[in-house]
N, C-alpha and C positions, 0 to 999 in steps of 0.2 A: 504494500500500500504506500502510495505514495502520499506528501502534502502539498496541496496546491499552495503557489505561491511561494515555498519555501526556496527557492534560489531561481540560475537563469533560466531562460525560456516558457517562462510561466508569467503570465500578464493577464490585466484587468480584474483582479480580484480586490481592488483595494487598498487595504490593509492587511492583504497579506501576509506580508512581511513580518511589519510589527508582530501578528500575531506570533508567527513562526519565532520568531526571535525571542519570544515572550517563554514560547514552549521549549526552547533549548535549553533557557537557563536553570543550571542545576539537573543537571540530564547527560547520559553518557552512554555510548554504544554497549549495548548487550543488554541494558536494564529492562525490567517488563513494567510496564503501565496500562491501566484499565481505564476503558472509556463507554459511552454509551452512543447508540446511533442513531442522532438525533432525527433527521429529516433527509429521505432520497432526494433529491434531484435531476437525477438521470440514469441511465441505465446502470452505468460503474461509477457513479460518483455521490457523494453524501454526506452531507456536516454529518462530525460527530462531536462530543464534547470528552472532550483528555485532563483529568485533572480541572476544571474550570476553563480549559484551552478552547476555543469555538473552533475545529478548521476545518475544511474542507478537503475528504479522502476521496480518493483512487479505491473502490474497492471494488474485487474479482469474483468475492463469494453473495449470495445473497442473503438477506436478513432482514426480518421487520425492525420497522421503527422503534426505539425502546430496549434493543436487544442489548445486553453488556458482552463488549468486546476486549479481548487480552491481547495486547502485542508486545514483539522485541523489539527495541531501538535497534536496527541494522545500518544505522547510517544517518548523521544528521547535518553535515556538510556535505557537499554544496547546496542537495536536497535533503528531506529528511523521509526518511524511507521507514517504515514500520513492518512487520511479518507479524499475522496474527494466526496465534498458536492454539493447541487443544487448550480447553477452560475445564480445570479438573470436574467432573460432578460431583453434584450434592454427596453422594454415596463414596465419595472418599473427602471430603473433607470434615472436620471435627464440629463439635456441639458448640465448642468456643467460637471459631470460624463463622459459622453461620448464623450463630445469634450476632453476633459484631458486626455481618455483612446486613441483616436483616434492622439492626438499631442504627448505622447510620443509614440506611437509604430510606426509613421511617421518618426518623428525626429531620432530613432533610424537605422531605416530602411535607409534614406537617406546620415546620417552619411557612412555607409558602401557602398553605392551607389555613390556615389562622389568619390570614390576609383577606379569607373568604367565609369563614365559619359564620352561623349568627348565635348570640347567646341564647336565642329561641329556639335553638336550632334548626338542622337542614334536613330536608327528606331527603331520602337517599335518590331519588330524582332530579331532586335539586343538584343535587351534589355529582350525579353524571352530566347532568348540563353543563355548571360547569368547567368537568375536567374538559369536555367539546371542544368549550369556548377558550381555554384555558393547556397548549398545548406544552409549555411548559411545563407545567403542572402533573399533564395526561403521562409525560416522559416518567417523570418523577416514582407517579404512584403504579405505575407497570414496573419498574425497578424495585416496589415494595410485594408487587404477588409476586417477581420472580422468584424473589429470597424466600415466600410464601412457601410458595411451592419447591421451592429445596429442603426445606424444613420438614415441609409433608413427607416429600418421598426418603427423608433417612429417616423417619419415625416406624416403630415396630406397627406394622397396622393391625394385627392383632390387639390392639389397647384400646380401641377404637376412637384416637383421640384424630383431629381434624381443627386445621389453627384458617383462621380467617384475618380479614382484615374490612374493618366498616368503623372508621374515624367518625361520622355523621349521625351515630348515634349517641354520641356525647359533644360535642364540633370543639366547645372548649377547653376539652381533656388534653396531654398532650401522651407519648407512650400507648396508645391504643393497639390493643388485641385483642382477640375472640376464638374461643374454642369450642369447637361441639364434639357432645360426645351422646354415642347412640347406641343401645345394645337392648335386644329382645328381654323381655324381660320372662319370668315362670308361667307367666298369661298367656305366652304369644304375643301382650302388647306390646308395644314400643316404647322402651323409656328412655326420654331423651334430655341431655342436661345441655345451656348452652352457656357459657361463661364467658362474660365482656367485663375487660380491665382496662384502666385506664389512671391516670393522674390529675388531680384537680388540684387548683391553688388550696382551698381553705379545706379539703377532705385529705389530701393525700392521694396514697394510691387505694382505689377504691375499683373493686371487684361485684359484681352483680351475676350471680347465680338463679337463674333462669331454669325451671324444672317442668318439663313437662308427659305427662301421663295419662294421656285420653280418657276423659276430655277435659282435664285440669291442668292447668296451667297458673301456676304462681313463681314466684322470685324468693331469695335471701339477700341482702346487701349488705356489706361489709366493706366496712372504711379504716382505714389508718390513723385517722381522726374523731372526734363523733362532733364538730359542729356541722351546722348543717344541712345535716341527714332529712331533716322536716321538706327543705326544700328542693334535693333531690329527688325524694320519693311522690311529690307534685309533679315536678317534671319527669319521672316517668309515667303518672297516672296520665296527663293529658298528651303522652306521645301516640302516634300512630300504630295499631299494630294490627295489618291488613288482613291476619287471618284467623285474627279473634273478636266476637264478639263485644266482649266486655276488656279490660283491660286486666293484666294478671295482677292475682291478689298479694300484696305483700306479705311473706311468712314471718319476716323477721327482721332487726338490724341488729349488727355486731362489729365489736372491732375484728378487724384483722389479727392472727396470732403472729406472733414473729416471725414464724417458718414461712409465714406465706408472702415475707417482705420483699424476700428476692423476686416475686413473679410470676406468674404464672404460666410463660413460656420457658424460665430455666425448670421452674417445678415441674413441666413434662416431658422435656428432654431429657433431664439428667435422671428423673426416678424412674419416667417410664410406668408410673403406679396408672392403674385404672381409672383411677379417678384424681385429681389433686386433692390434700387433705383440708380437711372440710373440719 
């Protein structure tokens, strides 16, 4: 892969240059750097962003928008020239790894999201519109399912745990995740738990345990804090919830115990338990 603009015989690109020059500094043949691809332009050609770098590649493979690409520096005088290599999978990389890769492309994501949240919150409608309108943003939060989904696939699936991602049903929160978990129960019915965690200013991290059991459906909440629990639990009685009747019944509030401070995505990687402790 080439970069446009970065030496002779490449013209009309601007700034170019500058940029080029921007990306050299502090960079040296053989290193790897990861980028994401931003927007095609032509057949073989296509911003991508390297580090915060905007430039415009030469690329020979194809890929959707949003995809995260790995290269070796193979040359950065007189052009700068990149080779993009295998990107290990999820299934060989660590539980550290992936939650690290999975909390900064969050953390980044929601940063620019909080731009858009309302403290009334967003329908999750809302909140596809939008990333539409919003392709910055669209980049961003496709870098948070793909960590998603690396996540999913090194998890034992035998546990029946299953990690999501829906920022918009807290918008103010910041650390936002969700996990469902589904297992036949001695009935034959289906019981299913779905757990949304999240971080607020004046609660902390604050965990909402969602339970449901044909044709009951209630919650537990638990906070790190206990003010303003009164005013959470308003705001989820008047939220939306398309395929229930009535709104589900509060079972409870409680603090959070210690063990559950770390999280709830380290709590199911690393134990692997059936359930997180409750």
């Amino acid at each position: 892969m080439r970069i446009r603009g970065a030496g002779s015989g490449f013209h009309g690109f601007g700034k170019g240059r500058d940029r080029s020059d921007s990306f050299r500094k502090g960079r040296k043949k053989g290193q790897k750097v990861r980028g994401i691809l931003l927007k095609w332009v032509s057949k073989d050609m296509a911003w991508v962003n390297i580090d915060g770098h905007k430039l415009l590649a030469n690329l020979h493979s194809p890929a959707p928008e949003g995809t995260h690409l790995t290269f070796i520096i193979r040359q950065l005088s007189p052009e700068i020239i990149l080779k993009a290599i295998f990107e290990p999978s999820a299934a060989k990389q660590g539980p550290l790894d992936l939650i690290k890769a999975f909390d900064t492309s969050r953390t980044l994501f929601e940063n620019r999201f909080r731009q858009f949240a309302s403290s009334d919150g967003n329908s999750r409608h809302e909140f596809m519109d939008w990333l539409v309108d919003t392709p910055e943003a669209f980049v961003m939060y496709s870098d948070v399912l793909t960590c998603i989904n690396q996540i999913n696939m090194s998890m034992d699936q035998k546990k029946h745990w299953q990690l999501f991602y829906a920022p918009w049903m807290l918008p103010e929160g910041r650390r936002h995740i969700t996990a469902l978990y589904q297992k036949e129960s001695s009935t034959t019915q289906q019981f299913t738990e779905l757990h949304y965690e999240c971080e607020l200013t004046q609660l902390g991290m604050v965990r909402i345990e969602f339970l449901h059991k044909s044709p009951n459906v209630g919650y537990r909440l638990k906070t790190q804090y206990s003010a303003s629990t009164h005013e959470l639990k308003q705001y989820l009685k008047s939220r939306s919830y398309p395929n229930l009747t009535v709104p589900p019944e509060c079972l409870g509030i409680s603090r959070l115990s210690p063990r559950e401070h770390g999280g709830l995505l380290s709590e199911i990687i690393f134990t692997q338990q059936k359930k997180p402790a409750i």
